[in-house]
N, C-alpha and C positions, 0 to 999 in steps of 0.2 A: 388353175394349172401352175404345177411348182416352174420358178425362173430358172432357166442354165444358168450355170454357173458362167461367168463370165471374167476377161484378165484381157490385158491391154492385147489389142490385135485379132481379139477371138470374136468368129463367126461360126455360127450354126446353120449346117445345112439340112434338112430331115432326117435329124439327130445327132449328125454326125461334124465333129468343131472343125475346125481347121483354122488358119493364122495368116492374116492379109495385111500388107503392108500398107503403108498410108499413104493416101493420091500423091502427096508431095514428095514422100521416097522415091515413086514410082516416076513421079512426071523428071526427077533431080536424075533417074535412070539406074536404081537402083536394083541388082537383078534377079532377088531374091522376092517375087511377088506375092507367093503364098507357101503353106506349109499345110499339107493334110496331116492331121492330127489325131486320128480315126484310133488307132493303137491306144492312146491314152484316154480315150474319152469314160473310161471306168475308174480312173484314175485321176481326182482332181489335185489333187494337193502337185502331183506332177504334171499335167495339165496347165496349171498355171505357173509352174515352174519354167517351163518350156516355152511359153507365151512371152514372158519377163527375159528370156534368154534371146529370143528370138527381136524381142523389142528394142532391147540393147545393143544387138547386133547393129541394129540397121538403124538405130540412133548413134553409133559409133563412127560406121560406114559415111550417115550424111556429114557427120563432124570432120571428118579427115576424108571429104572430098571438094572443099571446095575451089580447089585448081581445076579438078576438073569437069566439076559439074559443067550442064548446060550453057552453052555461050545464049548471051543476051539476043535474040533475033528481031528485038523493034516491036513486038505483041503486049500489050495487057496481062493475058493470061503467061507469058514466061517472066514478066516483071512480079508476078507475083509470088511465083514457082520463086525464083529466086528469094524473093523478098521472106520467104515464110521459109526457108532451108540456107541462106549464107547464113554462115558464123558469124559477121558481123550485123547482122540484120538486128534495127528494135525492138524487131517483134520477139524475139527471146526473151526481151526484158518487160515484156506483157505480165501478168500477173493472170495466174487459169484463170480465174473470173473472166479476164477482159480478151483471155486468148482466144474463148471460146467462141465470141460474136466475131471475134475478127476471121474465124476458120470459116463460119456459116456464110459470113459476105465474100469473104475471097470467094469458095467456091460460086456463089452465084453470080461473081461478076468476070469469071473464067466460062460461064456458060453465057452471059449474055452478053459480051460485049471482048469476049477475053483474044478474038480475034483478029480485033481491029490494031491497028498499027498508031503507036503512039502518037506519031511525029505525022500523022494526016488528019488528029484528032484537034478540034475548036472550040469555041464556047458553046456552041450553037450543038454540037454532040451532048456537052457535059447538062446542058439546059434539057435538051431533049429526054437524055438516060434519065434525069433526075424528074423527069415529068411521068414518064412510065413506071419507075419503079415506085412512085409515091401514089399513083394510082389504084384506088381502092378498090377488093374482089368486088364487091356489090355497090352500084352507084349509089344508093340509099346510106351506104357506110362513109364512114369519116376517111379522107385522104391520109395514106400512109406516111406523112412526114417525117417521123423520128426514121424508120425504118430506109427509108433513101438517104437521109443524113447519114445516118451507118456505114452505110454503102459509099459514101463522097471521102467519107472521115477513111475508110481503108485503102480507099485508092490513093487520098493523098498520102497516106502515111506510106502507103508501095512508092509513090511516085516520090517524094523526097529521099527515100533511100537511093534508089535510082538516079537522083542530083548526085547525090554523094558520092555515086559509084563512075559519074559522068556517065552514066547509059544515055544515047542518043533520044533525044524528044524531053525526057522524064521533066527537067528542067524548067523548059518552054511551057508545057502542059498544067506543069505546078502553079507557074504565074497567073495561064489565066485560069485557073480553079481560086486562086484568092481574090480574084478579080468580082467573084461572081456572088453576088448574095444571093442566097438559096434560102427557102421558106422556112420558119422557126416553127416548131410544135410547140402548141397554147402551152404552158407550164400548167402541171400540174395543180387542183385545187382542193383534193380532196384529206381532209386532216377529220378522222375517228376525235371522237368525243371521249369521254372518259367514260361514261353511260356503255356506247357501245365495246369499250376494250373488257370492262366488266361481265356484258353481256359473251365475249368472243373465247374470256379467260374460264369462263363458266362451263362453255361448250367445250372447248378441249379438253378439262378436265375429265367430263360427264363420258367423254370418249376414248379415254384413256391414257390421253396425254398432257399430263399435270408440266410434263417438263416446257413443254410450247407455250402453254399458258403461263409460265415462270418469264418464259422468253418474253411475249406479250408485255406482261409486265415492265420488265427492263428497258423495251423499247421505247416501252412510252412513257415513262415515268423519269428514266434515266436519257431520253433522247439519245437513244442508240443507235449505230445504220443496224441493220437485220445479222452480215456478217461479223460485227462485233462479237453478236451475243450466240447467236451458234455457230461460228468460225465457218474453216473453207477448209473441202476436202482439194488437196494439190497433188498434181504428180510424183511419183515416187523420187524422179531425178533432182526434184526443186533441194537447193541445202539447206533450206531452215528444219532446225531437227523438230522432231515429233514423238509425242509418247502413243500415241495410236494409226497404225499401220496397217493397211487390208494387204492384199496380194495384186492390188490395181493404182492403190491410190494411200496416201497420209493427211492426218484432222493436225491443222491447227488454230488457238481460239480461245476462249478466256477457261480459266479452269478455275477447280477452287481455291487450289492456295492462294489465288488473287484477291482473297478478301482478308484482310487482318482483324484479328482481334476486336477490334473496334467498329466491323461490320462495312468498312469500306473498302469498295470495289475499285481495285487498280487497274487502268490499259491503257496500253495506248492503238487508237483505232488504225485500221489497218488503211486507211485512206490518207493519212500522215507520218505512218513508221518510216516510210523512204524521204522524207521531206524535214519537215520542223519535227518531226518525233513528238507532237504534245502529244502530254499526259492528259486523263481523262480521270479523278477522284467521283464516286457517286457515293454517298453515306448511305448504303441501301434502308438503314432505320429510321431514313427519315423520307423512306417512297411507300405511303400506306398498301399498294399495290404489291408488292415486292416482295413486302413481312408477312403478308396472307398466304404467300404461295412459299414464302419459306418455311413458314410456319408446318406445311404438309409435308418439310423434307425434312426425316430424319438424321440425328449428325452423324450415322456410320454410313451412309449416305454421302455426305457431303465432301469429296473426291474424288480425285480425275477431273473430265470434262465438264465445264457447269451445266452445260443442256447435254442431256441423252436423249435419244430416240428408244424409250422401252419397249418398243417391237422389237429395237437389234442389238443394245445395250450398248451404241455405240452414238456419238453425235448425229447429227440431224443431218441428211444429204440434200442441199438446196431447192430439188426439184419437191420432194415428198413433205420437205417443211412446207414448201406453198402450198401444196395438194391440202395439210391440214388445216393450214390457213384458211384456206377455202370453206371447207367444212366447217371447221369451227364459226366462219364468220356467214356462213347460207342458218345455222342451225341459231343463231344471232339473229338473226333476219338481216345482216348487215349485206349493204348493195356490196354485186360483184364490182364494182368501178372501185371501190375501195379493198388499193393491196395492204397487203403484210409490211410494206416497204412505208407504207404513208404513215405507221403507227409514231416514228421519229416526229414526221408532219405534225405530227398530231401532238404530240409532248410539245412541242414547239409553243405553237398555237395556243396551247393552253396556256404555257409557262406567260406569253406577250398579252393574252388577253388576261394575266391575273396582277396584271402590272410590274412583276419581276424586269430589273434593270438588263439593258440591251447587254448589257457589259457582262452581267453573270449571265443570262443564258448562251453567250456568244462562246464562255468558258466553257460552261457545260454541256456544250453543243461538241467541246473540242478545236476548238477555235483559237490557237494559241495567241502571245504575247511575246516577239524576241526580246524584246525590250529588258523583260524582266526576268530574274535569273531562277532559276531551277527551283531553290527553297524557296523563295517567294511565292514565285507561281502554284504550287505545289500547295502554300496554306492556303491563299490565294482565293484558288481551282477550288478546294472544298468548303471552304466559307461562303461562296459563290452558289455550289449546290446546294448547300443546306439552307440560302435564300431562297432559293428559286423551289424549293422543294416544299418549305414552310409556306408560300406563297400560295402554290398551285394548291396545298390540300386548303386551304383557309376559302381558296377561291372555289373551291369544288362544293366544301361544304357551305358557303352562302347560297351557292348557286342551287345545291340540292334541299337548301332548308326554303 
């Protein structure tokens, strides 16, 4: 069954779109709730015109209301309402990636708890909430730990804002939330072999997706996070510019002018551009993973975005790269306990078990040095990879001989 066309705001009701504002416009009392749409539903390109009009509006409206939005009434759920629509709120300066868990826990802690009145709330609440929400659907299943830290982590970050705004309680409640050690989720242990990235890269291929298995590559060999190497689709409002632009959203991400002449790969990761800004050099000629899958790309090919999704000719959308993740790694035989995200894990792992210096993989991990200065670091950074990368195949090929 073909998808609706879809644009920020748009619902389908048995066929027919219409345009719904968003809980937090609505709860901020914004009075523009929906928009039947019915007239252009033959009509996409104006359809989403209308959507993006309509989106604006009431992104405009929440901006140039913050006198008079909602007074503070002492509740969870309007500390949050607030906290997620003032203009001065941190949560603006979230990052879509991170905006997105904090929208899912906001809303579910305005349903379970969004009630109660700050300033009557104690440890012995914060201890309890966090005993329930970490409790798992099926007793046989592992305790939901990360998923309740979520939930602690959104409330403080509402409740700190709420310090800053002097809202009654926020304050008080913040203290004892630092007060309280709450249960740590085991760390991760799971780091892919190089056997099985071979095996994962093999199966994307086979399935049509040569560019994922590129990806693949990169991650583990270059010890990349995931959105390194197929960027992030953001909101249209965000200002960092972009050369690919849907009608809902913009890609940005490593492309290929990011490789020079000499086959190395420039960035700087998106976990560090607001911070120290290091750079990240990878000699992609000297990652035998890397040169195999480049080797299938043609060079009229090679521009734009470095990873395409060749179903839409367009970068990879988060959710659908994991979906091939999956696949590629079930047709692998690889366990499902091992994500897409662990492949970095995994370059790690290898690079420490092939005896490469803590010091270069700590570079090439991204891990900068203030100490030292820009062209330093910069030869540095890549003499550093092309240790660690001589290393790991030396190590791979003892291991496999």
């Amino acid at each position: 069954m073909e998808k609706p066309p879809q644009a920020p705001g748009l619902r389908w009701r048995d066929g027919k779109p219409m345009w719904r504002a968003s809980k937090a416009a609505v709860r901020a009392g914004y009075p523009v709730k929906s928009a039947n749409l019915s007239a252009l539903a033959n009509d996409l390109a104006a359809l989403q015109r209308r959507c993006l009009r309509l989106q604006a509006e009431m992104r405009e409206w929440i901006g140039g209301t913050t006198a008079t939005a909602p007074a503070f009434n002492g509740t969870i759920a309007r500390l949050l309402s607030i906290y997620q629509t003032a203009e001065e709120s941190p949560y603006h300066k979230l990052k879509p990636s991170s905006r997105h868990p904090y929208d899912v826990y906001a809303r579910m802690l305005t349903v379970e708890v969004g009630a109660r009145r700050i300033d009557a709330c104690d440890g012995r609440d914060l201890r309890r909430w966090f005993r329930a929400w970490s409790a798992p659907n099926d007793p046989a299943d592992k305790p939901k730990i990360a998923a309740a830290r979520m939930a602690i982590t959104v409330l403080k970050s509402a409740l700190s804002f709420g310090k800053t705004c002097r809202m009654p309680g926020c304050a008080d409640l913040k203290s004892i939330l630092e007060e309280i050690e709450f249960p740590t989720p085991a760390p991760r242990t799971e780091a892919p072999t190089a056997d099985q990235v071979i095996a994962a890269r093999a199966a994307a291929r086979a399935a049509g997706h040569a560019p994922a298995a590129l990806a693949y590559a990169l991650q583990f060999e270059a010890s990349l996070r995931q959105w390194d190497v197929i960027g992030e689709w953001i909101p249209l409002s965000d200002p960092r510019p972009s050369v690919v632009v849907s009608p809902t959203s913009k890609w940005i991400g490593p492309m290929w002018s990011q490789i020079d002449e000499h086959g190395v790969l420039r960035l700087t990761p998106g976990k560090t551009e607001d911070s120290s800004a290091a750079r990240v050099l990878i000699p992609l000629h000297e990652c035998p993973m890397v040169v195999e899958e480049l080797a299938t790309v043609p060079l009229a090919q090679r521009s734009g975005p470095l990873i395409v999704n060749p179903r839409t000719a367009q970068p990879y959308r988060q959710i659908y790269f994991r979906d091939v993740w999956h696949a590629s790694a079930k047709s692998a035989g690889i366990s499902r306990s091992i994500w897409n995200r662990d492949l970095r894990a995994g370059g790690i792992t290898e690079a420490r078990e092939a005896g490469a210096p803590t010091d270069d993989v700590a570079k090439t991990a991204g891990h900068s040095d203030k100490r030292t200065t820009a062209r330093i670091y910069d030869r540095d950074t890549l003499e550093a990879a092309r240790r660690v990368s001589k290393a790991r195949t030396a190590h791979r090929a003892k291991t496999n001989g």
